[in-house]
C-alpha positions as CSV (number, residue, x, y, z in Angstrom):
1,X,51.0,90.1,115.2
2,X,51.5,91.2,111.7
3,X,50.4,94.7,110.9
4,X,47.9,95.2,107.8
5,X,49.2,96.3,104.8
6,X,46.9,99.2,103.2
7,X,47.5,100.3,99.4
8,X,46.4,103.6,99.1
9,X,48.3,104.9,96.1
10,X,47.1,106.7,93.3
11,X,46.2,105.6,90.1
12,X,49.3,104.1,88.0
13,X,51.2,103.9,91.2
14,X,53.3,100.7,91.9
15,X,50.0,98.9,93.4
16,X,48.1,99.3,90.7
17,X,50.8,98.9,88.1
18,X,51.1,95.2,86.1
19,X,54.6,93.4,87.0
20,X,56.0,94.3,83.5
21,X,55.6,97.9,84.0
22,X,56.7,97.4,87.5
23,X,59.8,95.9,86.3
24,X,60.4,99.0,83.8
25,X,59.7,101.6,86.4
26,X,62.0,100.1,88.4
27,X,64.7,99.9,85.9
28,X,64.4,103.7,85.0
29,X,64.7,104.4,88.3
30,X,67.7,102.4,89.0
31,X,69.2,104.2,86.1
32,X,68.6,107.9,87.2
33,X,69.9,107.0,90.5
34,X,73.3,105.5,89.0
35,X,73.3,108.8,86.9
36,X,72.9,111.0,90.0
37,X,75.5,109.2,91.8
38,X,77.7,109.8,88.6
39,X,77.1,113.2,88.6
40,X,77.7,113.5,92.6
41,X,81.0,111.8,92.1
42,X,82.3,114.5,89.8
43,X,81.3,117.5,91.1
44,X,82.8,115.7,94.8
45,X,86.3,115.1,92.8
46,X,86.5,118.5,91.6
47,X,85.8,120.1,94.4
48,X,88.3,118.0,96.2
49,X,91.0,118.8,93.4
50,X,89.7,122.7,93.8
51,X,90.7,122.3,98.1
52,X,94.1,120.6,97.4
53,X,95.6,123.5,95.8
54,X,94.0,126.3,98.5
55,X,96.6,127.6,101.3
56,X,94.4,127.3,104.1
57,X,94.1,129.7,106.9
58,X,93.0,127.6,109.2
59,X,94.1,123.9,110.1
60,X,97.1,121.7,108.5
61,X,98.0,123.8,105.6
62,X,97.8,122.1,101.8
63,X,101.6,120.6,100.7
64,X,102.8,121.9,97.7
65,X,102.9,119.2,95.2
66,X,107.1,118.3,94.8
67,X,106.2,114.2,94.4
68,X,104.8,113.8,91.0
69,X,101.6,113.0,92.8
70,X,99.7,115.5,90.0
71,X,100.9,113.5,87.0
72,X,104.4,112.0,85.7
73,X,107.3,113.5,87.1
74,X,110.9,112.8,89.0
75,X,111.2,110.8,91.8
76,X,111.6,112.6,95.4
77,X,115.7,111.7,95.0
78,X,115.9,113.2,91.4
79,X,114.0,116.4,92.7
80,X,115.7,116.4,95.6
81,X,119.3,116.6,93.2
82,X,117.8,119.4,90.8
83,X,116.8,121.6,93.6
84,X,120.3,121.1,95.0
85,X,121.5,121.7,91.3
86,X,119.3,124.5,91.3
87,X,120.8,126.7,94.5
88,X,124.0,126.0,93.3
89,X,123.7,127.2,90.0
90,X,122.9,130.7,91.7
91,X,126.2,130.3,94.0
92,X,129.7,131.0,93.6
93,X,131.6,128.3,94.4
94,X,132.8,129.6,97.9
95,X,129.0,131.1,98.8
96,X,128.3,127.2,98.0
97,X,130.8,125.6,100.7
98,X,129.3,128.0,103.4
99,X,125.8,128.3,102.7
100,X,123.0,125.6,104.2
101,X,119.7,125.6,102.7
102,X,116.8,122.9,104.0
103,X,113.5,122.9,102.1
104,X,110.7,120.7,103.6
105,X,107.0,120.2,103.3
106,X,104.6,121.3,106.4
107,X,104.6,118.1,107.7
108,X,108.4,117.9,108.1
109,X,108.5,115.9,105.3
110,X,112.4,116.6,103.5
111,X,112.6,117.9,100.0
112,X,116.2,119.0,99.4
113,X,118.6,121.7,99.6
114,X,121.9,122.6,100.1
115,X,124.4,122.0,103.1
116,X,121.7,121.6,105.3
117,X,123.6,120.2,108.3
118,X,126.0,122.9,108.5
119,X,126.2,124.1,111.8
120,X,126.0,128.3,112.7
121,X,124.8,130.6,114.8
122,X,121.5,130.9,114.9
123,X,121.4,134.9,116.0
124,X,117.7,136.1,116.3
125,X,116.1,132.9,114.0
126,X,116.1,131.6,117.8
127,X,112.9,133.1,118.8
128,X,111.5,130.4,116.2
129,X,111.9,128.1,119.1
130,X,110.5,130.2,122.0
131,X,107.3,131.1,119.4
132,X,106.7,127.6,119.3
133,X,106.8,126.6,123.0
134,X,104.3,129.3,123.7
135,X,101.7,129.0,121.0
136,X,102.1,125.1,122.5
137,X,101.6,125.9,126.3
138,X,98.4,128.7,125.0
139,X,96.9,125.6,123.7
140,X,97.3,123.5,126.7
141,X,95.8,126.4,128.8
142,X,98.9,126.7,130.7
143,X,99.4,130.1,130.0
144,X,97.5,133.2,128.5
145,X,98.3,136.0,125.9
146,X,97.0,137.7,128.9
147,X,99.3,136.8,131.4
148,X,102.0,139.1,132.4
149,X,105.5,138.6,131.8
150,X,108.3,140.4,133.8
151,X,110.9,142.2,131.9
152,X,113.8,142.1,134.4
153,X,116.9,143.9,134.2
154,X,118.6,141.0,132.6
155,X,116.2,141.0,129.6
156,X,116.6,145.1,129.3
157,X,120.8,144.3,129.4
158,X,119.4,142.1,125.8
159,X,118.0,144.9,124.2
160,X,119.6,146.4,120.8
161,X,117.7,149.1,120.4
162,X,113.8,147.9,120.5
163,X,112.8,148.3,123.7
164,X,111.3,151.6,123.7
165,X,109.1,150.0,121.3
166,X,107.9,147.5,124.0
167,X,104.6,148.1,126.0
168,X,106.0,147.9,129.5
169,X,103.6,148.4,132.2
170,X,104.3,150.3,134.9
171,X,105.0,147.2,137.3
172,X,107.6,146.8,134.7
173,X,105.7,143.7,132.9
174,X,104.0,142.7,129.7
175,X,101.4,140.9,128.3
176,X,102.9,137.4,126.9
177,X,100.9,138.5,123.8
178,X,102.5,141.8,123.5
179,X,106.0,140.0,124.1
180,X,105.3,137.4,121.6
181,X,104.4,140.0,118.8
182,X,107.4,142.4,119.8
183,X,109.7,139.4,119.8
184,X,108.6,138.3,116.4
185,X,107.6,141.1,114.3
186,X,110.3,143.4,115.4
187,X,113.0,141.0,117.0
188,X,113.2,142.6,120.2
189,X,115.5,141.1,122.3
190,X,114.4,141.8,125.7
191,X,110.6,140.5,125.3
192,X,112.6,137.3,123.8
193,X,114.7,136.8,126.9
194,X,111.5,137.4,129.0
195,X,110.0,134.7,127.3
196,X,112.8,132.3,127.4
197,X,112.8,132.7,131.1
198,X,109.2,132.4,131.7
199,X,109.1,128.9,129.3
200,X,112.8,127.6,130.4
201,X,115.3,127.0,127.7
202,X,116.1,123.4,129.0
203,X,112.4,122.8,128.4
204,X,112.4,124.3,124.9
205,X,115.4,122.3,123.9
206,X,113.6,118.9,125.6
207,X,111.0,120.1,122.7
208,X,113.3,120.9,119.9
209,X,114.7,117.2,120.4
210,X,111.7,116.1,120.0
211,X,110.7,117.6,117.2
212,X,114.3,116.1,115.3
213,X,116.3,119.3,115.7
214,X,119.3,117.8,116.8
215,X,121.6,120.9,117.3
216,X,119.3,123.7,117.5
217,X,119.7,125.2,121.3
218,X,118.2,127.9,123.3
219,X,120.2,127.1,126.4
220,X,123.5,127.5,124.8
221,X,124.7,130.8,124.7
222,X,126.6,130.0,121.2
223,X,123.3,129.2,120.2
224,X,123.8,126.8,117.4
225,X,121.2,125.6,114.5
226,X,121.5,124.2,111.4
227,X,119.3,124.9,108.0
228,X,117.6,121.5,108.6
229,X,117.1,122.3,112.7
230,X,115.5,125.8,111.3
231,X,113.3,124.3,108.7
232,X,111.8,121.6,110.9
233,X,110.6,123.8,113.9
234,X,109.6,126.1,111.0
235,X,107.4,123.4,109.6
236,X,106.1,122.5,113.3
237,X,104.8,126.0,113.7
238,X,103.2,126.1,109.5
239,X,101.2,122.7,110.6
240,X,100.5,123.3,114.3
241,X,101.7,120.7,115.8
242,X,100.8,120.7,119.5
243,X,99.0,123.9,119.1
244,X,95.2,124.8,118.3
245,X,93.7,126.3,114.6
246,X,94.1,129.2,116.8
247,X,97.5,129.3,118.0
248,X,98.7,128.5,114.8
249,X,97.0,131.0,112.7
250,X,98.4,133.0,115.0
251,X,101.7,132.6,114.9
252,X,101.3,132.4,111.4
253,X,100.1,136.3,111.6
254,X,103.2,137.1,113.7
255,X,105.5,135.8,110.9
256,X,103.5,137.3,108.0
257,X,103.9,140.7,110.3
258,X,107.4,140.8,110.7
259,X,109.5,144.1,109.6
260,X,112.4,142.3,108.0
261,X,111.3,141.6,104.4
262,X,114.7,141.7,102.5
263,X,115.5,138.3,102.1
264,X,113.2,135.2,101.2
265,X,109.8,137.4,101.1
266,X,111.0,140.6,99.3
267,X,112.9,137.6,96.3
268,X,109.1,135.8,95.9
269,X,107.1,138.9,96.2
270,X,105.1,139.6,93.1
271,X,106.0,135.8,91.7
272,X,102.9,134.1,90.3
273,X,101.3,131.6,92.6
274,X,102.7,133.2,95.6
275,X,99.6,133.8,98.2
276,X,101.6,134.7,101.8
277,X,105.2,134.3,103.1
278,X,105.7,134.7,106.9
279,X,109.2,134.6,107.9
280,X,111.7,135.0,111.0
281,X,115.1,136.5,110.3
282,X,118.5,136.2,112.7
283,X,121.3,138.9,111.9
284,X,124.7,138.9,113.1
285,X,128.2,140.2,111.9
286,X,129.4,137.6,109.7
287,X,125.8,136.0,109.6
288,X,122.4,136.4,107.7
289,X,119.7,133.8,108.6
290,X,116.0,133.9,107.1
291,X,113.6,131.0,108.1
292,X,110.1,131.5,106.0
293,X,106.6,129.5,105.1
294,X,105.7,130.2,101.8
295,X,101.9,129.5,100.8
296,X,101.3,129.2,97.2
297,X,98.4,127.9,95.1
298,X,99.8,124.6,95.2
299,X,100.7,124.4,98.8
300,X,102.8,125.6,101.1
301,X,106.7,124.7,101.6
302,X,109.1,125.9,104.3
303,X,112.8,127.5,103.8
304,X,115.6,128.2,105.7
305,X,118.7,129.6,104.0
306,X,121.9,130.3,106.4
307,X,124.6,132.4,104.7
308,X,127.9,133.5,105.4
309,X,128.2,137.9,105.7
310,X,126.8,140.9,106.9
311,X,123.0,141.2,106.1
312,X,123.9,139.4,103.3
313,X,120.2,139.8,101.3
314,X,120.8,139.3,98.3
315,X,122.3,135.8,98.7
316,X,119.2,134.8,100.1
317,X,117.1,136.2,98.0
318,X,119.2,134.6,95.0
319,X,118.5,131.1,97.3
320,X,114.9,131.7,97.7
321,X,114.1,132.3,94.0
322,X,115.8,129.2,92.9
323,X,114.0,127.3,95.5
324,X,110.8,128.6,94.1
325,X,111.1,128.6,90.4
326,X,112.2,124.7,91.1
327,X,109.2,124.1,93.1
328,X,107.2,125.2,91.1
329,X,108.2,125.2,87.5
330,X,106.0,121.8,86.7
């Protein structure tokens, strides 16, 4: 049964309106609508435009633009050769032959560098690894930053110096939180190798295979890594893969936290665009490593520069500025 219609409108409302001034009213309306929408559309692409070029602090962080993607530029191969051309040109020709650089987007995606398969030691740049396969298993609720992780007498025999520095409870344990940020932000070894054993180092390098990192290995005790190795789990850890918004923020904080600042973050600080760098350093005689996530105001990059010498900072730094002026000078 067919419900009764019942015009009720005021005066000069559709009812009561003749069909050409229907037609007219319905034409003006039309067009404010398609005007609206216009207007909707604009303020929707800037906005977007305004996002793109935030570092976020929480999710998958924004990818610097290196792809001509904001307007006419090289392709990914001839950027790809001027960064190259770039690192060199602040290289003697002997720092060049030993030096492996690997620049790569958040997503793992390659942009270039130097050597980057040139394998070295990977000295404390490790704990890159273990930070990864415990933000991972925090996320799957396998373990807590609460738990407690024993430091045993094999992990003090690790220590260099730190360990004094290390909350250890009087049952001779720590929180895996407390290990995680002594590990990272002032490379202690012992909280590292308390770690590693709690996780497994045949399980971490199950992961770093995974991930692509074909050499990098925690359960070696040469423990090798290239630039490329470095810069992927690097990138893993800047887009959380596997982890929550949490776990990677915080990870993130660790990185931002740590003490050593004299290679890739102490060359970019002050440089325009440059928002946060968080980065993981590995020392040895005859070895400087620095591994960092740089977030700019066009994205975020990772870089990992292995060089040849004794906390040899001022190659890195050298590295790091080419990198950035490259990536940045469109």
């Amino acid at each position: 049964m067919a419900l009764p219609v019942h015009h009720t409108g005021l005066p000069g409302d559709p009812a009561e309106r003749t069909p050409w001034e229907f037609l007219l009213a319905v034409a003006a309306a039309t067009a404010a609508f398609v005007c609206l929408l216009a207007v909707v559309a604009g303020h929707a692409a800037h906005h977007a435009a305004d996002t793109e070029v935030r570092a976020t602090g929480t999710g998958p962080p924004a990818v610097i633009s290196v792809d001509g993607s904001r307007g006419a530029g090289p392709s990914s191969g001839d950027q790809a050769a001027a960064l190259e051309a770039a690192i060199r040109g602040v290289l003697a020709p002997e720092e060049a032959a030993s030096t492996g650089v690997a620049v790569m987007t958040p997503a793992g995606d390659w942009i270039g560098g130097l050597n980057p398969d040139l394998p070295g030691y990977a000295a404390s740049t490790f704990k890159l690894a273990v930070l990864l396969e415990a933000e991972r298993r925090v996320s799957a609720g396998a373990l807590s930053y609460t738990d407690r992780v024993p430091v045993t007498e094999e992990a003090r025999a690790e220590d260099l110096g730190t360990i004094d520095r290390l909350p250890v409870a009087p049952d001779g344990t720590v929180s895996l939180g407390e290990a995680l940020e002594a590990m990272v932000t002032f490379s202690d070894n012992a909280s590292a190798v308390a770690l590693l054993r709690l996780l497994g180092p045949a399980e971490i390098d199950a992961s770093l295979r995974v991930l692509g990192a074909e050499l990098f290995s925690v359960n070696d005790p040469g423990l090798p890594v290239t630039a490329r190795d470095l810069a992927r789990v690097l990138a893993a850890i800047a887009r959380g893969d596997g982890m929550s918004a949490a776990q990677r923020d915080h990870a993130l904080g660790l990185l931002t936290a740590q003490e050593v600042r004299s290679g890739i973050p102490a060359a970019l600080d002050g440089m325009p665009g440059v928002r946060r760098v968080g980065n993981k350093t590995g020392t040895w005689p005859g070895a400087t490593r620095d591994a960092a996530f740089v977030e700019t105001g066009r994205g975020t990059y990772v870089v990992a520069v292995m060089a040849e010498g004794d906390w040899n900072w001022e190659l890195v730094r050298r590295v790091a500025r080419a990198v950035h002026e490259q990536l940045t000078s469109r």
